[in-house]
C-alpha positions as CSV (number, residue, x, y, z in Angstrom):
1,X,-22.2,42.6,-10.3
2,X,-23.3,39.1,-10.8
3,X,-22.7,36.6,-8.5
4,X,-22.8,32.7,-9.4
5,X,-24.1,30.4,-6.9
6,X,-25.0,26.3,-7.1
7,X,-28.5,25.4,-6.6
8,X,-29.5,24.7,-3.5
9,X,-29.7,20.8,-3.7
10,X,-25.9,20.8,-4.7
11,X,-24.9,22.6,-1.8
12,X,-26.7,20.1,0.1
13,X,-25.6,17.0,-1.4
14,X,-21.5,19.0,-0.6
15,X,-22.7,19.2,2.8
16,X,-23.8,15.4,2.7
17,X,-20.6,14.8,1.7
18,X,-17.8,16.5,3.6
19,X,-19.5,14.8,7.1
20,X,-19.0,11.2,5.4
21,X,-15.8,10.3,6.6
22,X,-14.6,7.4,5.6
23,X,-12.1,5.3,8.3
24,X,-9.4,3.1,7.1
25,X,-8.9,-0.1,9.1
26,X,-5.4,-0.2,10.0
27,X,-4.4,-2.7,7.3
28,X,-5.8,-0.7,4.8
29,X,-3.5,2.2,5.8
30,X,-0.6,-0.1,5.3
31,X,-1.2,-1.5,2.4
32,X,-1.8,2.0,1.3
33,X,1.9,2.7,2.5
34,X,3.1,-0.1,0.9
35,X,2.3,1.0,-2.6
36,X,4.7,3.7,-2.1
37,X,7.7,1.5,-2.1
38,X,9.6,0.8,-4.9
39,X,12.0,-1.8,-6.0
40,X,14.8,-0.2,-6.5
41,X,16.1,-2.6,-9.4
42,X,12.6,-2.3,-11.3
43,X,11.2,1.2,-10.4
44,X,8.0,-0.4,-9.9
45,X,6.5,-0.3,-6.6
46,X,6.3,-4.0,-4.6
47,X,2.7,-3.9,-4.3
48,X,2.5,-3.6,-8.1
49,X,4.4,-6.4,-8.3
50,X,3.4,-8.8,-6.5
51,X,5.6,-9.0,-3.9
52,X,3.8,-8.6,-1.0
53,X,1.6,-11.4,-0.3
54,X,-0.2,-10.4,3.1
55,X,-0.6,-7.9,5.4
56,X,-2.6,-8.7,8.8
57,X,-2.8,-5.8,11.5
58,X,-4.5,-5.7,14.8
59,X,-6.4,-1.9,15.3
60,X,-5.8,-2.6,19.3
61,X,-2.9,-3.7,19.6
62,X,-1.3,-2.2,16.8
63,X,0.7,-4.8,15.7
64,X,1.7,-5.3,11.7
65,X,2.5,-8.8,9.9
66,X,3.5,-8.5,6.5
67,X,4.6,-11.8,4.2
68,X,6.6,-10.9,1.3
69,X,8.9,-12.6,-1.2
70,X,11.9,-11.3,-3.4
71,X,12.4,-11.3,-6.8
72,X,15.0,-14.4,-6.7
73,X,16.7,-15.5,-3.3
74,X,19.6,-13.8,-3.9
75,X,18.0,-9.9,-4.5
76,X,21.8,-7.6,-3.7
77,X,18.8,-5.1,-2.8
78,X,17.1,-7.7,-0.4
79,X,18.1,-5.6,3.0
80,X,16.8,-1.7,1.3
81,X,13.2,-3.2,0.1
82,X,13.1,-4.9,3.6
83,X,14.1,-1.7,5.6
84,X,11.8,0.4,2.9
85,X,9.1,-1.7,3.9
86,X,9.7,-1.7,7.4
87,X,9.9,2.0,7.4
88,X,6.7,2.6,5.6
89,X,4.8,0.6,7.8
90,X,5.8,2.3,10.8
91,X,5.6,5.7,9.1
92,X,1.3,4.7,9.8
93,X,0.0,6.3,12.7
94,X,-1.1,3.5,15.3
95,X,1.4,1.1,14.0
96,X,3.6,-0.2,17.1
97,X,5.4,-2.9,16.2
98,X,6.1,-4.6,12.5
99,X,6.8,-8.0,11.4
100,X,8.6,-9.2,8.7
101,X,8.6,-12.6,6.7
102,X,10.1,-13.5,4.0
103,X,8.0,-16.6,2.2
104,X,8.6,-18.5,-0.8
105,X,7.9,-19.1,-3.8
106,X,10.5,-16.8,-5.4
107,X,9.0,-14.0,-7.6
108,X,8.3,-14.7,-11.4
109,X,8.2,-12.7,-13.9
110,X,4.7,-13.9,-15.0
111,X,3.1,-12.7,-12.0
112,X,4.1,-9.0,-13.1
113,X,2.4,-10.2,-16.6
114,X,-0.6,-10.6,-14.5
115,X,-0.4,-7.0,-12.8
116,X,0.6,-5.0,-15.6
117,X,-1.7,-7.0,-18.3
118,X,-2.6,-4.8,-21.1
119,X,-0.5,-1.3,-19.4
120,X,1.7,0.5,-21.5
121,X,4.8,1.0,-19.8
């Protein structure tokens, strides 16, 4: 029977590999969160769209600031994407506390244009 085995230098260059581990900061693992929130109006997730405009977290402490705006000031789904967001930030293990703003300006639709430039939808 034959068997099929890699050269030796690939095995290496796996090996290599699987002990590079890569850390997220905290931030990153919230913003990575984030993307998995959509707007329940649009079906398009608020980190596609624009609408988050800043997320600082502290490693240490733990503690989350995101800034986001709305697609006009009067969003009926204003209090879900807030909670959605909210939830998914805490869902990130070492996340202890989350802060939410809500800044101006308003959303356009021209700053989707500028996300979803030349995608077929």
């Amino acid at each position: 029977m034959w068997k099929l085995s890699q050269p030796e230098s690939l095995q290496k260059n796996e090996n290599k590999n699987l002990s590079r581990v890569t850390t997220l900061s905290l931030q990153e693992k919230v913003r990575k969160a984030l993307a998995g929130v959509l707007d329940p109006e649009m079906g398009v997730s608020v980190t596609e769209m624009g609408l988050i405009r800043e997320v600082n977290a502290d490693d240490a402490s733990g503690r989350v600031r995101i800034k986001m705006m709305l697609t006009s000031p009067s969003c009926p789904f204003a209090a879900q994407i807030f909670a959605s967001v909210r939830a998914a930030a805490e869902s990130v293990k070492g996340v202890r506390s989350v802060e939410i703003e809500q800044v101006a300006p308003e959303w356009w639709p021209d700053d989707a244009k500028k996300k979803f430039a030349g995608k077929k939808c």
